[in-house]
GUDRENGU-836225 format. One record per residue (C-alpha): residue number from 1; residue in one letter; z negated, x negated, y. Coordinates in Angstrom, 1 decimal. Layout:
   resi   resn       pz       px       py
    NUM      A        Z        X        Y
...
REM end
This chain:
   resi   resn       pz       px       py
      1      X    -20.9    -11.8     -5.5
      2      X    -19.9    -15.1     -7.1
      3      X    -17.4    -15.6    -10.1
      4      X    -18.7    -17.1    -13.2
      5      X    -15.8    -18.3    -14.4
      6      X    -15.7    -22.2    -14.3
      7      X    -12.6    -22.7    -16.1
      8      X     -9.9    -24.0    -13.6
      9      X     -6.4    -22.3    -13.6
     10      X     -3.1    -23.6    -12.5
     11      X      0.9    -21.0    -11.6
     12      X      3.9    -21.8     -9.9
     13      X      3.0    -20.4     -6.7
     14      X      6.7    -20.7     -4.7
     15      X      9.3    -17.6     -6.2
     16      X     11.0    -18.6     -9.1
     17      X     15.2    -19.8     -8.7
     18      X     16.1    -22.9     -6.5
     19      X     15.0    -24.5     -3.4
     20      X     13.8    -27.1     -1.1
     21      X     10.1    -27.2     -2.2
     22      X      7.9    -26.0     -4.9
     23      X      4.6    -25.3     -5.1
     24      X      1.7    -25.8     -7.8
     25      X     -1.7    -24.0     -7.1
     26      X     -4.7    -25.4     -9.2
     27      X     -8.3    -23.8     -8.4
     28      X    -11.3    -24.7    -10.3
     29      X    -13.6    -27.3    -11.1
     30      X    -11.3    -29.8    -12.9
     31      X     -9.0    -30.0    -10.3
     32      X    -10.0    -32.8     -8.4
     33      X    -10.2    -35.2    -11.8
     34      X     -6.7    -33.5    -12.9
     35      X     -4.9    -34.5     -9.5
     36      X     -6.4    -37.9    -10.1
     37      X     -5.0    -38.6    -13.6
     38      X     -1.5    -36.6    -11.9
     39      X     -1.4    -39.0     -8.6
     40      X     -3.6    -41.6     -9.7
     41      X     -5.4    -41.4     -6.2
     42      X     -8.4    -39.8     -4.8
     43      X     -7.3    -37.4     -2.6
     44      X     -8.4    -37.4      0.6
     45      X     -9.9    -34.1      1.5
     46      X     -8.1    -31.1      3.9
     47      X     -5.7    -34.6      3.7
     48      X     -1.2    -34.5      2.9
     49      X     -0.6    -37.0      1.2
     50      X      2.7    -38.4     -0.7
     51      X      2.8    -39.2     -3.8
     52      X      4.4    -39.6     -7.4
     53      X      3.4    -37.0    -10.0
     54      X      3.2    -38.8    -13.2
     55      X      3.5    -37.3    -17.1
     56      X      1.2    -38.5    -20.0
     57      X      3.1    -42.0    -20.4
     58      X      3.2    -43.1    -16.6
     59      X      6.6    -41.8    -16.4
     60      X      7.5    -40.3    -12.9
     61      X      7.7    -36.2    -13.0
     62      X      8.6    -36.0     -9.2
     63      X      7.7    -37.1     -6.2
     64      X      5.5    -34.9     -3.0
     65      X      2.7    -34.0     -1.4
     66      X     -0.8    -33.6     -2.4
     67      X     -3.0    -32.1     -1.1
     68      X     -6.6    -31.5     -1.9
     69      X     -9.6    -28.4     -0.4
     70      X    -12.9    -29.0     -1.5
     71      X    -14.9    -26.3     -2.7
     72      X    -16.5    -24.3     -0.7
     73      X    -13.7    -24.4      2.1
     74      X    -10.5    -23.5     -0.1
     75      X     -9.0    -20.0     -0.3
     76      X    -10.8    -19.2     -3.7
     77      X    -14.1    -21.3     -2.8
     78      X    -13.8    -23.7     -5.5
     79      X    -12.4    -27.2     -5.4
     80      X     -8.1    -26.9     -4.7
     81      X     -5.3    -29.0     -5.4
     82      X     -1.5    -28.1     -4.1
     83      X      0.6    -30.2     -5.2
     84      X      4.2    -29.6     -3.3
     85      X      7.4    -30.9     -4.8
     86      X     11.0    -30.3     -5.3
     87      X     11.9    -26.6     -6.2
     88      X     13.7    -26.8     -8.9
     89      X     12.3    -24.2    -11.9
     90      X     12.7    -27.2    -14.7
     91      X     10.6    -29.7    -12.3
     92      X      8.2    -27.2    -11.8
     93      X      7.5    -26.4    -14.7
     94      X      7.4    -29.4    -16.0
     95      X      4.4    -30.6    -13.3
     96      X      2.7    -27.1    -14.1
     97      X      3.1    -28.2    -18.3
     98      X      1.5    -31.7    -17.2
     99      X     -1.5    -30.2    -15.3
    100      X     -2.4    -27.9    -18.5
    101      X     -2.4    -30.7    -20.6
    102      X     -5.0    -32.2    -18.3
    103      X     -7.3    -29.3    -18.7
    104      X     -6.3    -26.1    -16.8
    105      X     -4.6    -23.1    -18.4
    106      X     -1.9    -20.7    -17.1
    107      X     -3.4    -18.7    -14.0
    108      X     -3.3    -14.4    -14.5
    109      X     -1.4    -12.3    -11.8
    110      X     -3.6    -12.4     -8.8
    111      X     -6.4    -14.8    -10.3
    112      X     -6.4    -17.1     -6.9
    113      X     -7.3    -14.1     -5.1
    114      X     -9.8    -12.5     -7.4
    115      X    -11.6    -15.4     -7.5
    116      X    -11.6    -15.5     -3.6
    117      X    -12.9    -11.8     -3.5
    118      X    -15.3    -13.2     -6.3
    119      X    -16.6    -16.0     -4.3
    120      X    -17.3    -14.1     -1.0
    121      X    -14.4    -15.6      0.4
    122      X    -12.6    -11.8      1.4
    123      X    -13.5     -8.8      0.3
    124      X    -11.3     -6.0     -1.9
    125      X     -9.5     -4.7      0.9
    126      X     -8.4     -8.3      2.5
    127      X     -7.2     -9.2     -1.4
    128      X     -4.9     -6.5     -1.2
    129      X     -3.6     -7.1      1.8
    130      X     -2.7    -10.2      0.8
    131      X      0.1     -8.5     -1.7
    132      X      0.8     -5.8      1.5
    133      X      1.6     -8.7      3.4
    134      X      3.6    -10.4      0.9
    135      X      5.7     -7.3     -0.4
    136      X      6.5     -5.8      3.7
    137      X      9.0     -4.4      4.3
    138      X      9.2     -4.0      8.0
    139      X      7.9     -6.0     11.2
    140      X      5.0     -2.9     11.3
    141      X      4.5     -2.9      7.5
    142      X      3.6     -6.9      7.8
    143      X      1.5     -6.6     10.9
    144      X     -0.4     -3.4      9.6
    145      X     -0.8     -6.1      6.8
    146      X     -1.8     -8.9      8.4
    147      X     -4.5     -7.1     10.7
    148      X     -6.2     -5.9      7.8
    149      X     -6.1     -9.4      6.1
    150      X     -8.2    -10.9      9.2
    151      X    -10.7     -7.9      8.4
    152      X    -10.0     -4.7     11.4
    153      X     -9.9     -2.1      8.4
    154      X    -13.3     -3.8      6.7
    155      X    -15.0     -3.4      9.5
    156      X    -14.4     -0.2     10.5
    157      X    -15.6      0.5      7.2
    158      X    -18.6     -1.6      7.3
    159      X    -19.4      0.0     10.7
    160      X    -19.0      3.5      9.8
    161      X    -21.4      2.3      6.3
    162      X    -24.1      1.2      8.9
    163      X    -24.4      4.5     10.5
    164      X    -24.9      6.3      6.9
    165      X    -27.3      4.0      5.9
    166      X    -28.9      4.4      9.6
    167      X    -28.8      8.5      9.2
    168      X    -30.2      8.0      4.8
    169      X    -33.1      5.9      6.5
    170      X    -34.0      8.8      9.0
    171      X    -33.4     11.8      6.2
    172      X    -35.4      9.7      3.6
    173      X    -38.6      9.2      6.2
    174      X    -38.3     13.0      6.8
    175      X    -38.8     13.8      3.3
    176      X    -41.5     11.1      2.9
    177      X    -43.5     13.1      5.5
    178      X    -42.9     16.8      4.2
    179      X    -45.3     18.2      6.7
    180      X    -42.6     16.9      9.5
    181      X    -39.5     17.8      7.3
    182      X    -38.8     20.8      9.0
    183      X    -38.8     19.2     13.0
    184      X    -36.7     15.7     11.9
    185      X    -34.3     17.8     10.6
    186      X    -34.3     20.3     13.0
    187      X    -34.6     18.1     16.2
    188      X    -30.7     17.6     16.9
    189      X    -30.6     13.9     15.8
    190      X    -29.3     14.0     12.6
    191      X    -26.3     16.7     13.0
    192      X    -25.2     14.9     15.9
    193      X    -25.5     11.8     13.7
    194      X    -23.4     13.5     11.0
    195      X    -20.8     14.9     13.1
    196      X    -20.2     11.7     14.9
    197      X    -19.6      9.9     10.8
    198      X    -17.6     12.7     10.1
    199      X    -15.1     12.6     12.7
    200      X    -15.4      8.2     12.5
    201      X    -14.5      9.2      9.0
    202      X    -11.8     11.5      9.2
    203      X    -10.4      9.2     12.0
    204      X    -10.0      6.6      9.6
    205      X     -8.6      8.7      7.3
    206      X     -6.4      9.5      9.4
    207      X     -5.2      6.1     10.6
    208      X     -5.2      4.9      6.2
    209      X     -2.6      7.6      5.7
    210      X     -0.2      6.2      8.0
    211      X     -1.2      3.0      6.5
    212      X      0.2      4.0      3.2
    213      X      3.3      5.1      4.9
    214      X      4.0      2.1      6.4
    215      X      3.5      0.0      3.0
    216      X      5.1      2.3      0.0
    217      X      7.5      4.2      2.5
    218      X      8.2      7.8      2.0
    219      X     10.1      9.4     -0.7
    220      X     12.8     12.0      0.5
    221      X     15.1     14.1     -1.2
    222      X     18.4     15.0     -0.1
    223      X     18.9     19.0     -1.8
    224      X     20.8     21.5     -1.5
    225      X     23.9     23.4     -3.1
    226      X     27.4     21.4     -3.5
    227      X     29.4     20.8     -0.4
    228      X     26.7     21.2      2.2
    229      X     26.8     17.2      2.9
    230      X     24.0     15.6      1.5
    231      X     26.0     12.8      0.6
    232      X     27.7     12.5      3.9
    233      X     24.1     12.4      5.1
    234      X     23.0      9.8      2.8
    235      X     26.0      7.2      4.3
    236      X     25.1      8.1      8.0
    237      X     21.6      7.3      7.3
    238      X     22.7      4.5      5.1
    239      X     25.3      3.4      7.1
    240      X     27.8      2.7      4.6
    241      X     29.6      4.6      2.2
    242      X     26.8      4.7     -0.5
    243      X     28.1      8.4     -2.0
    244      X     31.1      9.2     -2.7
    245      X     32.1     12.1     -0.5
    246      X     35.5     14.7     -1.4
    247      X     36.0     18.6     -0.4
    248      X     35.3     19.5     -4.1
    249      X     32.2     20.9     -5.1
    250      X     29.8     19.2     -7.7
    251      X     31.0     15.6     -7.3
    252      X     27.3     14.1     -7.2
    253      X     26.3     14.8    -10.3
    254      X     23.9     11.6    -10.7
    255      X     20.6     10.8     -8.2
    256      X     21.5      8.6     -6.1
    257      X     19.0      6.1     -4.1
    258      X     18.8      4.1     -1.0
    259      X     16.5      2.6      1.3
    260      X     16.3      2.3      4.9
    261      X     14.0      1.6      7.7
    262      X     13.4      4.3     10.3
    263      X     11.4      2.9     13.1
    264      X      9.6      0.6     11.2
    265      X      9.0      3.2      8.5
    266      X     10.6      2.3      5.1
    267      X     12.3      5.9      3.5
    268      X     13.3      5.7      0.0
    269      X     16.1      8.3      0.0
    270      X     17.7     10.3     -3.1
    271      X     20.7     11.8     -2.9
    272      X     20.8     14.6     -5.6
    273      X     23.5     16.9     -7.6
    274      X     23.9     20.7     -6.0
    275      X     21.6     23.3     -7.0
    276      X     23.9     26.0     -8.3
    277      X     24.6     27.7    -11.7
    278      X     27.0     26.0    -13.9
    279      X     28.7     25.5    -17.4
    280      X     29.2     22.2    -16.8
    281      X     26.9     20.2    -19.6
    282      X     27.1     17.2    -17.2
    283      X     26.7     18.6    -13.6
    284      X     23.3     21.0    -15.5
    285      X     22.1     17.3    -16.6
    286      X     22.4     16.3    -12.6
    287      X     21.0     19.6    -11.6
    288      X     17.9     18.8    -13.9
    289      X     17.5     15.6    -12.5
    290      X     17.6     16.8     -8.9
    291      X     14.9     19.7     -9.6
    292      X     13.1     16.9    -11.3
    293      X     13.2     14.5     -7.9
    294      X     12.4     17.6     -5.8
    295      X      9.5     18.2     -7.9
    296      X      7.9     14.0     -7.4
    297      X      9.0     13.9     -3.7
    298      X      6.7     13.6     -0.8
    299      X      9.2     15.4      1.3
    300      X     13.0     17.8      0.3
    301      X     15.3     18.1      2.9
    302      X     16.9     20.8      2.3
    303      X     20.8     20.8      3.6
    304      X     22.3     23.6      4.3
    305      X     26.1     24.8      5.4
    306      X     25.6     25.7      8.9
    307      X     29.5     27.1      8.8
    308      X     27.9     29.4      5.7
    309      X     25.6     32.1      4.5
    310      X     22.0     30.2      4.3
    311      X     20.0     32.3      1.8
    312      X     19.3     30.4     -1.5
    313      X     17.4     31.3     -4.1
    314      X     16.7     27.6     -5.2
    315      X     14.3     27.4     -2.2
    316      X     11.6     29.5     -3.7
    317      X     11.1     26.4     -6.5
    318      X      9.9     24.4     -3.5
    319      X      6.6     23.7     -1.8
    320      X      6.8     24.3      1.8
    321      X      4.1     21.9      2.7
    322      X      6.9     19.5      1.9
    323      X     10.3     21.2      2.7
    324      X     12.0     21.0      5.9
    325      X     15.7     23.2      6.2
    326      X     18.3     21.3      8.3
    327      X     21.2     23.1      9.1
    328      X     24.5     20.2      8.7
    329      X     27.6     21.2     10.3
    330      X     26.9     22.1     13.9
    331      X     29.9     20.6     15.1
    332      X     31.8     22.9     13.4
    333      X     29.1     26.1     14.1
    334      X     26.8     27.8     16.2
    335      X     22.9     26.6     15.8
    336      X     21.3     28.8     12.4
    337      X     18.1     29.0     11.4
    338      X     15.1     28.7     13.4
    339      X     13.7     26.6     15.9
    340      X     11.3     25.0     13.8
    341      X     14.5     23.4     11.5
    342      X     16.3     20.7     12.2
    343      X     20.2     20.6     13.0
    344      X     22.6     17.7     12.7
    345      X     25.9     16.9     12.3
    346      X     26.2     14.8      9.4
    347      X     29.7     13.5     10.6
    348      X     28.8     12.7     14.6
    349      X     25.5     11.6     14.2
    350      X     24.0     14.5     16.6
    351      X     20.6     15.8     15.9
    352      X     19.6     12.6     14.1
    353      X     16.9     11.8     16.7
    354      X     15.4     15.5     16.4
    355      X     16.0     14.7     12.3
    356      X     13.3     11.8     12.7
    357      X     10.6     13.6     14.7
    358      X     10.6     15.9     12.2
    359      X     10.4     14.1      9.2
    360      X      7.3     12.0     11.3
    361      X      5.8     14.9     12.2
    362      X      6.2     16.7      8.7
    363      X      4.4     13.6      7.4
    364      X      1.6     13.3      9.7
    365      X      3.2      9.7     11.2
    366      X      2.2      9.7     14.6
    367      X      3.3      6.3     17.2
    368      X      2.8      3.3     15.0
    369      X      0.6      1.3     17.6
    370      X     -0.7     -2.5     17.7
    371      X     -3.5     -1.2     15.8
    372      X     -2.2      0.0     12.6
    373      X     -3.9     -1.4      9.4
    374      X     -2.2     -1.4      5.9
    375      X     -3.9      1.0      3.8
    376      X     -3.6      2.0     -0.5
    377      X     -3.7      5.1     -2.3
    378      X     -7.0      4.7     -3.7
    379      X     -8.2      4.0     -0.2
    380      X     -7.1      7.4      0.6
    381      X     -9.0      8.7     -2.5
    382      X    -11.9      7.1     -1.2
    383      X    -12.1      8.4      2.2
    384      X    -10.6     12.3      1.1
    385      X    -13.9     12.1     -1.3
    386      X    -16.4     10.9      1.7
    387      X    -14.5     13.2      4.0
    388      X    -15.7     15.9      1.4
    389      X    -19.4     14.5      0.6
    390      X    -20.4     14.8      4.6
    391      X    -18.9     18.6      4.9
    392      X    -21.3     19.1      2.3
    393      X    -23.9     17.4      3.2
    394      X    -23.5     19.2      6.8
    395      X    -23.5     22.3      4.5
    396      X    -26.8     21.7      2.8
    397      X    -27.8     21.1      6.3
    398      X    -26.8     23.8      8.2
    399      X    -27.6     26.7      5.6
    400      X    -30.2     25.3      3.6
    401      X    -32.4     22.3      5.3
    402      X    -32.4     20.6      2.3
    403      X    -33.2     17.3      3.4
    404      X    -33.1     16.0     -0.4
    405      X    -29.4     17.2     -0.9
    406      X    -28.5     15.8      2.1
    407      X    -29.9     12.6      1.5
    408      X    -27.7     12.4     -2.0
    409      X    -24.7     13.8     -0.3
    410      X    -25.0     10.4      1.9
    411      X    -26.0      8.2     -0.9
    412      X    -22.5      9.2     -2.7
    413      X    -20.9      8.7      0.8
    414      X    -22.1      4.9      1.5
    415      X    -20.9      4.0     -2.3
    416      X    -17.5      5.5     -1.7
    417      X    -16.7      3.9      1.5
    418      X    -18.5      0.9     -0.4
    419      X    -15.3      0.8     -3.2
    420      X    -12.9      0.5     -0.5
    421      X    -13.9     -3.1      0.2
    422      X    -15.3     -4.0     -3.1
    423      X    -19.1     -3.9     -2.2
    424      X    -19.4     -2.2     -5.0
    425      X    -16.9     -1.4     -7.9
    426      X    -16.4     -1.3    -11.3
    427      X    -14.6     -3.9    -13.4
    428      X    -11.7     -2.1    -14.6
    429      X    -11.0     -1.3    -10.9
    430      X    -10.5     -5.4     -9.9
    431      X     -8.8     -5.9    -13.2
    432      X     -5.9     -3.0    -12.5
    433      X     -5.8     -4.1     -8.9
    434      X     -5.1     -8.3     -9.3
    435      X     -2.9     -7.4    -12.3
    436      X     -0.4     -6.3     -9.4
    437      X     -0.1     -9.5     -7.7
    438      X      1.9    -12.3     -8.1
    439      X      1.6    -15.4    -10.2
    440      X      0.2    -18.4     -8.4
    441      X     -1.8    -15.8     -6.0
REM end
């Protein structure tokens, strides 16, 4: 895949704001000439080199470091100029305004790396780790990020791609041979062949969903009916006085939202009003919004009174896949409930370790471990929809020997795993991906 745009861009590619050094990114075939008419030097290749930039009448814009990356050996494959100066936002600009005038035009959010996935240079799944690694949030988010930016999750996939292809060959020569059809499907080979891709596959799966943990975070919701301490759970995990917290019941009547890091693990929590009826026009407007949260969350904690009656009939509004009762108050009470809920003491802190092996376990987050790769929804898509393909081709195997079927069922397989890392894809799919990036990457 090669791009076949030959215009040449230019961005800003250091945040925007104040600082010590800025940076502007040119990629494209007119960047060598425009650093010359900028520096009025040749740049010596892969080379720093100091130097004034100058506007239109020889008049000095600032003063740093060029530097210039021949095509093919650049980050995007095509000829590359940094030019590093002072980080000032009216400098910068003014040295980005200079090297438009010389012939390049205003790059597009994550153009530098499209055109890098265009010219061979990484593949879909490295481009997004590139923003993954960029937008962490944890030691474990950035190294999940980074390994899959020097290629572990591509080739997993790539492997797990050769053995379907390997196992369409096989199926494809059985049904060239029709008179054989029924012993090369029957001999053994290709079930065990399929069963090993499935569980590779599901493995992965597997593995991409703590991957999208560790990179969006999970989104938890504190509910509940007034006074059973969701706030005062909020600040303990929080660990400062985020909610207000009084004896009177009702006093959240907004959602309320934090972040924290748990274990490496980023959890966006929400803080909502109590669930309970009221004539209160502004505490129904909170409660609406807290059903509303419930309703979007990946997982509701559910807080309840331990010192009280625990029956509510808010509960039956909730999925269970994604509720999880813990009982608040057990400094003050004997342990309610059962022992598959959690109980914690809001005020002491106790419980709070059982509190996160739940919420792990709820979630299918296992031990992050050294090989954890950064992973995307639609990566999950991918894989839940080749997961599905190879049950039925196994189906079409098992109950009808339908060599044919099968074959198709593993021709849709190879070109999902094949969208994960941009092998094949549609247009529309790169376009809403690089829109998310940055400027200047």
């Amino acid at each position: 895949m090669t791009a076949s745009n030959t215009s040449t861009i230019a961005a800003i590619a250091t945040p925007g704001g104040f600082g010590g050094v800025g940076i502007v990114r040119v990629s494209g075939p007119k960047a060598k000439n425009i650093a010359l008419s900028l520096t009025e030097k040749n740049l010596k290749p892969r080379f720093a080199q100091y130097t004034s930039f100058f506007d239109q009448e020889k008049n000095i814009i600032d003063s740093g470091l060029a530097l210039y990356f021949p095509n093919p050996h650049s980050f995007t494959g095509e000829d590359v100029v940094e030019l590093q100066g002072h980080g000032g936002p009216v400098v910068l600009n003014l040295l980005l305004q200079r090297v438009i005038e010389l012939g390049a035009h205003q790059a597009k959010p994550g153009e530098f790396s499209e055109r890098a996935f265009l010219n061979d240079k990484i593949d879909l799944v490295q481009a997004e780790a590139i923003a993954d690694l960029i937008n962490a949030s944890s030691v474990q988010a950035a190294n999940a990020a980074q390994r899959s930016l020097q290629g572990q999750f591509s080739e997993t996939i790539n492997a797990l791609n050769e053995k379907i292809i390997y196992l369409r060959t096989y199926v494809e020569a059985a049904i060239d041979f029709p008179e054989e059809e029924i012993d090369f499907l029957n001999d053994g080979h290709v079930k065990s062949n399929l069963e090993e891709i499935l569980t590779s596959c599901e493995t992965i799966l597997k593995n991409a969903k703590q991957g999208v943990v560790l990179q969006e975070g999970i989104h938890i919701v504190l509910a509940g009916e007034p006074n059973a301490g969701k706030s005062s759970l909020l600040n303990a995990l929080a660990q400062r006085d985020t909610a207000i917290v009084t004896d009177i019941p009702g006093t959240t009547r907004d959602i309320l939202r934090e972040k924290i890091n748990l274990d490496g693990v980023p959890l966006h929590i929400i803080d909502t009003a109590g669930l309970r009826e009221s004539n209160d026009i502004i505490e129904q407007e909170g409660i609406k919004r807290a059903q509303q949260e419930i309703q979007k969350a990946d997982m509701v904690l559910w807080i309840i009174d331990s010192t009280k009656d625990d029956a509510s009939i808010w509960l039956d509004n909730i999925p269970k896949e994604k509720l999880l009762l813990v009982y608040n108050k057990i400094d003050l009470s004997h342990p309610k409930g059962k022992s598959s809920d959690v109980h914690i003491s809001a005020k002491t802190g106790q419980g709070f370790d059982q509190l996160k092996l739940k919420i792990f376990e709820k979630m299918g987050i296992q031990h992050i471990n050294s090989d954890q790769i950064s992973a995307r929804q639609r990566h999950l898509t991918l894989l839940k929809n080749t997961v599905e393909l190879l049950k039925q081709g196994f189906y079409v195997l098992e109950t009808l020997n339908a060599g044919e079927l099968l074959a198709e069922h593993l021709k849709d397989a190879h070109q999902q795993l094949s969208e994960i890392t941009g092998s094949f894809t549609a247009d529309d799919l790169l376009g809403e991906i690089f829109s998310k990036f940055c400027i200047g990457k």
